[in-house]
KOLMIRO-607410 format. One record per residue: y, z, x of N, C-alpha, C in turn; residue in one letter. Coordinates in nm, 3 decimals. Each point is the difference from the previous one (the first is absolute). Layout:
N
+---------+---------+---------+---------+---------+---------+---------+---------+---------+--------+
!    n.py !    n.pz !    n.px !   ca.py !   ca.pz !   ca.px !    c.py !    c.pz !    c.px ! residu !
+---------+---------+---------+---------+---------+---------+---------+---------+---------+--------+
!       Y !       Z !       X !       Y !       Z !       X !       Y !       Z !       X !      A !
...
+---------+---------+---------+---------+---------+---------+---------+---------+---------+--------+
REM end
This chain:
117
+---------+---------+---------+---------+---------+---------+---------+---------+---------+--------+
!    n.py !    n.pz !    n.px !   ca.py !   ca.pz !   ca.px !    c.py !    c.pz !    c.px ! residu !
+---------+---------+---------+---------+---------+---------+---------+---------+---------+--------+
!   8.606 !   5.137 ! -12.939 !   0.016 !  -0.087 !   0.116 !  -0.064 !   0.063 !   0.124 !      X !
!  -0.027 !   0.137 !  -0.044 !  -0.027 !   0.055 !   0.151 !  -0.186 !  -0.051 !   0.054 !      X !
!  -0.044 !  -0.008 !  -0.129 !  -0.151 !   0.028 !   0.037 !  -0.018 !  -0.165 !   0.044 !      X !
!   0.055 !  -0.124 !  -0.049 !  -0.032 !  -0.122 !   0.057 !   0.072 !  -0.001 !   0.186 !      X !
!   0.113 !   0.111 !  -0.025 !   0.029 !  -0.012 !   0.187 !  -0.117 !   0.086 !   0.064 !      X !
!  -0.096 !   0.100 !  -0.048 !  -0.109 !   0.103 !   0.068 !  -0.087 !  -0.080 !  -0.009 !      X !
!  -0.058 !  -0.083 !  -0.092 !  -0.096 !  -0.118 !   0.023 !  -0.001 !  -0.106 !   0.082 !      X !
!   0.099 !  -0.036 !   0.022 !   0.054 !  -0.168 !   0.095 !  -0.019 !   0.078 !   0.118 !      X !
!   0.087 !   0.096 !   0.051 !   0.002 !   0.048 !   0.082 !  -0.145 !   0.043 !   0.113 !      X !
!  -0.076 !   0.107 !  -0.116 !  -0.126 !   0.062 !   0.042 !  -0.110 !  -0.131 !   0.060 !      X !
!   0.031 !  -0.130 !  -0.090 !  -0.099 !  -0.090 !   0.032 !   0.041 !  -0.100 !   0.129 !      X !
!   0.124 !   0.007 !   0.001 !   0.060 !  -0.054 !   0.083 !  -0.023 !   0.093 !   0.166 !      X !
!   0.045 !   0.094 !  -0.026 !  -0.046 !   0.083 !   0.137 !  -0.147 !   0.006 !   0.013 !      X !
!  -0.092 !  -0.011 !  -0.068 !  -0.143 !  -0.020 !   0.006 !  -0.019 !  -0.094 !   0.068 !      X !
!   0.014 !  -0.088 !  -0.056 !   0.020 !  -0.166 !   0.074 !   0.009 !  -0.010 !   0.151 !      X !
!   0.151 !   0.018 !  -0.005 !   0.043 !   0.003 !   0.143 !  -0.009 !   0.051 !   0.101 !      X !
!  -0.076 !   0.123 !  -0.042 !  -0.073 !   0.126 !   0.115 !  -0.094 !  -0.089 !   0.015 !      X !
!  -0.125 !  -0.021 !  -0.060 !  -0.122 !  -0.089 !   0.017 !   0.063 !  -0.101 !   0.069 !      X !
!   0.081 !  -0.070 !   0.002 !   0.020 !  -0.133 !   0.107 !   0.086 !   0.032 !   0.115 !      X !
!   0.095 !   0.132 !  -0.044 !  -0.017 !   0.037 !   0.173 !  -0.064 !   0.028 !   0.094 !      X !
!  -0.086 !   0.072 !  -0.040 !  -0.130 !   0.035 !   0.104 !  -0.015 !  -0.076 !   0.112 !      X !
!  -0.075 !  -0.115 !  -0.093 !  -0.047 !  -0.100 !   0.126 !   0.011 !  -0.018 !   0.074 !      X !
!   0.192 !  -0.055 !  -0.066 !   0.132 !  -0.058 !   0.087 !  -0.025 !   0.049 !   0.140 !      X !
!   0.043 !   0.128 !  -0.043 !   0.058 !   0.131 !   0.129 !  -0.147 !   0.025 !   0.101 !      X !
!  -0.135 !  -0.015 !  -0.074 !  -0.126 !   0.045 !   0.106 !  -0.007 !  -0.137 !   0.049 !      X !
!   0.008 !  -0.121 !  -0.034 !  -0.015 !  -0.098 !   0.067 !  -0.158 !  -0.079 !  -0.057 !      X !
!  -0.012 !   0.010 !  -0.090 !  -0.161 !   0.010 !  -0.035 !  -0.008 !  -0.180 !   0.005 !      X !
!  -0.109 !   0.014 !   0.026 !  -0.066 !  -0.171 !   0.043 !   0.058 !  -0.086 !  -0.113 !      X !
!  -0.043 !   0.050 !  -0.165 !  -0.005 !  -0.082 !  -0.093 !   0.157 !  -0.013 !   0.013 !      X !
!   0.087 !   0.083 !  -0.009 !   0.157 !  -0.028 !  -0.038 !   0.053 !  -0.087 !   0.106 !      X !
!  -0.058 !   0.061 !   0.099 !   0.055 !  -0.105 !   0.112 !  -0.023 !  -0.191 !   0.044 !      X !
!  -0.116 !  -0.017 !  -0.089 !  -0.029 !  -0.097 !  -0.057 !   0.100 !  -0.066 !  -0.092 !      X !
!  -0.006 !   0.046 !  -0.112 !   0.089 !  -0.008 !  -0.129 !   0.136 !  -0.079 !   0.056 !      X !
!   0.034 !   0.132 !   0.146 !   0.135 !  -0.036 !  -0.011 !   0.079 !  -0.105 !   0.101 !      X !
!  -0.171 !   0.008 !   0.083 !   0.085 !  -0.151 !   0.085 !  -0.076 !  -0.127 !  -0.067 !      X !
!  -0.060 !   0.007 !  -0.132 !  -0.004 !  -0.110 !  -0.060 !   0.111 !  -0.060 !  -0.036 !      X !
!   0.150 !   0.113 !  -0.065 !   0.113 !  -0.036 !  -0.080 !   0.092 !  -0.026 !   0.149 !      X !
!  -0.036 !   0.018 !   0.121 !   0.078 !  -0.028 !   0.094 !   0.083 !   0.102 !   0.031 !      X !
!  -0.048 !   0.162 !   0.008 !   0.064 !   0.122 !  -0.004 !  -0.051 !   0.106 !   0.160 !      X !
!   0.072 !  -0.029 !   0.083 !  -0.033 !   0.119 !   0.108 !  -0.091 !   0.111 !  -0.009 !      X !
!  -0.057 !   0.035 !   0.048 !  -0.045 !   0.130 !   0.007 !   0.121 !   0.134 !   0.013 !      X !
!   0.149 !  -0.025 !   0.086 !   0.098 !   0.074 !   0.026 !   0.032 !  -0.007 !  -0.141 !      X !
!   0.004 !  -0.130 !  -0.070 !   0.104 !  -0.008 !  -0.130 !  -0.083 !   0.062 !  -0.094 !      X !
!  -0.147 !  -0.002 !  -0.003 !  -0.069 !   0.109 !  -0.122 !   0.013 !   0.122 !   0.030 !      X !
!   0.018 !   0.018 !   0.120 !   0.024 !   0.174 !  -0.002 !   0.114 !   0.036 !  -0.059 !      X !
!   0.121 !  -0.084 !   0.012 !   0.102 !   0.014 !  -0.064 !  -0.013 !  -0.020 !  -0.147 !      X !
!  -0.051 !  -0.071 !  -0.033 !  -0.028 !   0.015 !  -0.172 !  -0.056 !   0.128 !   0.009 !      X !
!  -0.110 !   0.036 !   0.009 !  -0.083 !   0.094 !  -0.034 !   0.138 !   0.139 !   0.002 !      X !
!   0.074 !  -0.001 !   0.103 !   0.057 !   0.099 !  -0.024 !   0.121 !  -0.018 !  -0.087 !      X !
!   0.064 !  -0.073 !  -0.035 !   0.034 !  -0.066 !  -0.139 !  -0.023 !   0.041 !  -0.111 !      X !
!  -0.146 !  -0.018 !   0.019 !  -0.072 !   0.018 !  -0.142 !  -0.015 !   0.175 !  -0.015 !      X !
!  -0.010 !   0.049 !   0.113 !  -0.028 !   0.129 !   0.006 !   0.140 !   0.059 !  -0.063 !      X !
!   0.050 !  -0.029 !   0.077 !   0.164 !   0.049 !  -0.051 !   0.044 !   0.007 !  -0.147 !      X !
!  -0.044 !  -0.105 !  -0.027 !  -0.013 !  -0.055 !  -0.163 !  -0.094 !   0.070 !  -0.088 !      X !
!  -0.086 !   0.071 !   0.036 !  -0.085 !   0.090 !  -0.061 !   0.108 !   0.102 !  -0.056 !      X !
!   0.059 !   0.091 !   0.141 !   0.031 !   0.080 !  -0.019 !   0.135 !  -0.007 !  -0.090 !      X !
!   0.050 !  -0.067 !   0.012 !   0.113 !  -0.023 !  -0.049 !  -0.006 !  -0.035 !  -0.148 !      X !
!  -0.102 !  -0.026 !  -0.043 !  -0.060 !  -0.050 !  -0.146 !  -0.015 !   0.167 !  -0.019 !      X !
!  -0.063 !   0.061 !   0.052 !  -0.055 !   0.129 !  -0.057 !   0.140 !   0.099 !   0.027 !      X !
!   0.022 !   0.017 !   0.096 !   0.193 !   0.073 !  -0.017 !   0.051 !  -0.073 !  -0.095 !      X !
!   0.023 !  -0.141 !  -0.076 !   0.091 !  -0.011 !  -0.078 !   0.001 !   0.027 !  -0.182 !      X !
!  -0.182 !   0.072 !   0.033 !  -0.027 !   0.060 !  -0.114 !   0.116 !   0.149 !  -0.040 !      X !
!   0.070 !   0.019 !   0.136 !   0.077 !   0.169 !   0.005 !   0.122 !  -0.080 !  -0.002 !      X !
!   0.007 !  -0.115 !   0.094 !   0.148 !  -0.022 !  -0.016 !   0.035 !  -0.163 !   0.018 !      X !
!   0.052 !  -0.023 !  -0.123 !  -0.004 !  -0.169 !  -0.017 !   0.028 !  -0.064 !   0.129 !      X !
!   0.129 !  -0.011 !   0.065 !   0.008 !  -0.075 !   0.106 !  -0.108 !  -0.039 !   0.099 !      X !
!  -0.070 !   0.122 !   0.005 !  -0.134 !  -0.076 !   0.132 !  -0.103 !  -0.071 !  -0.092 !      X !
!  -0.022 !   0.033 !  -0.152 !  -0.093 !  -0.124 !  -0.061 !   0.075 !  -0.091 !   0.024 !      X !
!   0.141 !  -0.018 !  -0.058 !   0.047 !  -0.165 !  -0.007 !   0.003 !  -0.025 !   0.132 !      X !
!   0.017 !   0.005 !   0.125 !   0.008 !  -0.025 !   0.142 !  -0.138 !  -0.069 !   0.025 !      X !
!  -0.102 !   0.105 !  -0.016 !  -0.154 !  -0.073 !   0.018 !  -0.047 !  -0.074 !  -0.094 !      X !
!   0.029 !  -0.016 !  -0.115 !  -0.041 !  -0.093 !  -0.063 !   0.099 !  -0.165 !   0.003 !      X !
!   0.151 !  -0.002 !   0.039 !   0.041 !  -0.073 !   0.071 !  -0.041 !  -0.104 !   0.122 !      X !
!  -0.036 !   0.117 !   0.082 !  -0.109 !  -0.065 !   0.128 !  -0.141 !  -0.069 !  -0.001 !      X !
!  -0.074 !   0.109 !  -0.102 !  -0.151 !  -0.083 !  -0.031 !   0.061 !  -0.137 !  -0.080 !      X !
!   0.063 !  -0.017 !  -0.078 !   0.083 !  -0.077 !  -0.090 !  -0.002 !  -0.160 !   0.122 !      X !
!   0.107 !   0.048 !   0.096 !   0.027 !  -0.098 !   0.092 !  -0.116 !  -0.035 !   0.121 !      X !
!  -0.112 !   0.101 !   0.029 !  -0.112 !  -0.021 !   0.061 !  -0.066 !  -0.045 !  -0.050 !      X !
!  -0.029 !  -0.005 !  -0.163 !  -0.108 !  -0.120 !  -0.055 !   0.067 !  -0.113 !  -0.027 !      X !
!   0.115 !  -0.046 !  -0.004 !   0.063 !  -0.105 !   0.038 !  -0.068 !  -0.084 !   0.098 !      X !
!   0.049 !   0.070 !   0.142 !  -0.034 !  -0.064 !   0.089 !  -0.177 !   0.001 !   0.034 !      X !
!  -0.048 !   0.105 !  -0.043 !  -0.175 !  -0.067 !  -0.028 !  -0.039 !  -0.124 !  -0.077 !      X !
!   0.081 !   0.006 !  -0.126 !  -0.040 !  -0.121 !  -0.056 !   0.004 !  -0.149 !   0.000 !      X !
!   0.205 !  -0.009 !   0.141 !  -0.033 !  -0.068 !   0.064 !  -0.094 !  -0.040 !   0.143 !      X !
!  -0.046 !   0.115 !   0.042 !  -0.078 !  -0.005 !   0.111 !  -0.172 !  -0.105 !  -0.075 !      X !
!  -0.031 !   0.081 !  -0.098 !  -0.101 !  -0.049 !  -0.058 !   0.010 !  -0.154 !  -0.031 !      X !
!   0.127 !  -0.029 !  -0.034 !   0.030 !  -0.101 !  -0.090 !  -0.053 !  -0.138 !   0.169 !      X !
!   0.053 !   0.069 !   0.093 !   0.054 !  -0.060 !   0.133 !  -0.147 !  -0.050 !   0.045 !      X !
!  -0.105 !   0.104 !  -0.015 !  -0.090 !  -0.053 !   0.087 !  -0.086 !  -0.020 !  -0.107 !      X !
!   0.067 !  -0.084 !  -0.148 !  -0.113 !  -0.107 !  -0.070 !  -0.076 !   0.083 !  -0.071 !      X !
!   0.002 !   0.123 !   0.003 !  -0.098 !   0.135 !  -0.092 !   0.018 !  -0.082 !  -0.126 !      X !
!  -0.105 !  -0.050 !  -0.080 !   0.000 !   0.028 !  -0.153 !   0.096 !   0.051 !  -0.097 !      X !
!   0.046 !  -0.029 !  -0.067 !   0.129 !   0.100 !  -0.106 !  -0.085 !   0.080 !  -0.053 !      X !
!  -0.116 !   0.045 !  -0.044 !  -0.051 !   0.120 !  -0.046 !   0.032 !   0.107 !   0.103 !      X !
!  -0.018 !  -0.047 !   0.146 !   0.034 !   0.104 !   0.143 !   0.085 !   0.038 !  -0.021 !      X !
!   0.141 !  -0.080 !  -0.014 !   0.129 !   0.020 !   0.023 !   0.022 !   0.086 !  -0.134 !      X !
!  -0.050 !  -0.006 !  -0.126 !   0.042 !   0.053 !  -0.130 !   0.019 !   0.183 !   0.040 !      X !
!  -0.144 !   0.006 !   0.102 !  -0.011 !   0.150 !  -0.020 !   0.129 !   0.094 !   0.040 !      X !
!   0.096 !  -0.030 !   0.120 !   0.095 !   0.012 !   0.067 !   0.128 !   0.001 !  -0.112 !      X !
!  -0.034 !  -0.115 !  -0.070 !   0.148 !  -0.018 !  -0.113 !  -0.041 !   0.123 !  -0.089 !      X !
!  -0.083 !   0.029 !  -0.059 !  -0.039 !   0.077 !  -0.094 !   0.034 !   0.136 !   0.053 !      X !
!  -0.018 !   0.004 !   0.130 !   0.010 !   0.173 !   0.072 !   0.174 !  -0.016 !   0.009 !      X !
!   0.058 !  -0.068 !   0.038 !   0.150 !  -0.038 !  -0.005 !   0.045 !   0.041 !  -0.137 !      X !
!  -0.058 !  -0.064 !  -0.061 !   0.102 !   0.007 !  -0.172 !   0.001 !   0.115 !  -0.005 !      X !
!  -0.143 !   0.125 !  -0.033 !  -0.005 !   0.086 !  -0.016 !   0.125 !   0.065 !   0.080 !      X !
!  -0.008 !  -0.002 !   0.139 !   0.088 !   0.052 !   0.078 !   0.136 !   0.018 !  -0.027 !      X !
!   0.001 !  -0.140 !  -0.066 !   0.183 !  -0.034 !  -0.108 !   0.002 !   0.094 !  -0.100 !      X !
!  -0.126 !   0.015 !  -0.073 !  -0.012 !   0.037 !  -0.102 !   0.059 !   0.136 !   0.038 !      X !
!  -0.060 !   0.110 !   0.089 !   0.030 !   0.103 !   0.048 !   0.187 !   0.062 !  -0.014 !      X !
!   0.015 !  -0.133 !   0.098 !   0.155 !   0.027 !   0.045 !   0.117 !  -0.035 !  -0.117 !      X !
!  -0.052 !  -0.076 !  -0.088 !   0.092 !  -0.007 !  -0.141 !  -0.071 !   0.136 !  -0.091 !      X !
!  -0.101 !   0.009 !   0.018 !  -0.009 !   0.171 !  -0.107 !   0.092 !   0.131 !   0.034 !      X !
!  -0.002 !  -0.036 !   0.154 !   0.065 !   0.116 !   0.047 !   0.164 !  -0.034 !  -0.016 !      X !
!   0.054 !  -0.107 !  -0.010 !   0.171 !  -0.024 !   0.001 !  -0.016 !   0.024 !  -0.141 !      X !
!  -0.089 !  -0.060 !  -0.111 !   0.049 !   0.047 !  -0.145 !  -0.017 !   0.132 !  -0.037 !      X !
!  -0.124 !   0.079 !   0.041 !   0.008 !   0.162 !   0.027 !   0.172 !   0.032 !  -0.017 !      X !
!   0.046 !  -0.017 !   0.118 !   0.166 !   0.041 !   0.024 !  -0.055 !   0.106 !   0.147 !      X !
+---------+---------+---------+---------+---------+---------+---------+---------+---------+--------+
REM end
């Protein structure tokens, strides 16, 4: 069980580092992106650090379960609300899929780590 939580995990913090970046520098393209879905510039910084948080917390909960299940909880409930954001401003369901898919995984995470023990 351990090596599918070091895999979900590793790809998952991959992920979410790469899409914090942006968030947090402010970069043209993300900032685009995100007042397409109808998202602040104040409120992506707040994701971004979200997501950042969620990195780390994916990678500490490789040492100690509670901060995986915590961050993978959160990415869990943040691609939620992406997928309704996507869903909101008419994006395509292939758009919106990518968000559910990073979510499940995220589920996926936080039930490996409660059946772990």
């Amino acid at each position: 069980m351990q090596i599918p939580i070091i895999v979900l995990s590793v790809i998952l913090a991959t992920v979410f580092a790469a899409l914090a970046y942006p968030k947090l520098t402010g970069q043209a393209q993300m900032r685009e992106r995100m007042a397409h879905l109808g998202v602040s510039p104040g409120l992506t910084k707040v994701i971004g650090n979200l997501e950042l948080a969620a990195v780390v917390g994916l990678i500490f909960g490789l040492y100690w379960s509670p901060a995986g299940i915590a961050a993978a909880i959160g990415l869990t409930l943040q691609m939620i609300g992406a997928v309704i954001f996507h869903l909101r401003a008419r994006d395509p369901i292939s758009v919106a899929a990518m968000p559910a898919v990073f979510g499940l995984a995220a589920a996926a995470v936080a039930v490996l780590h409660v059946l772990r023990g």
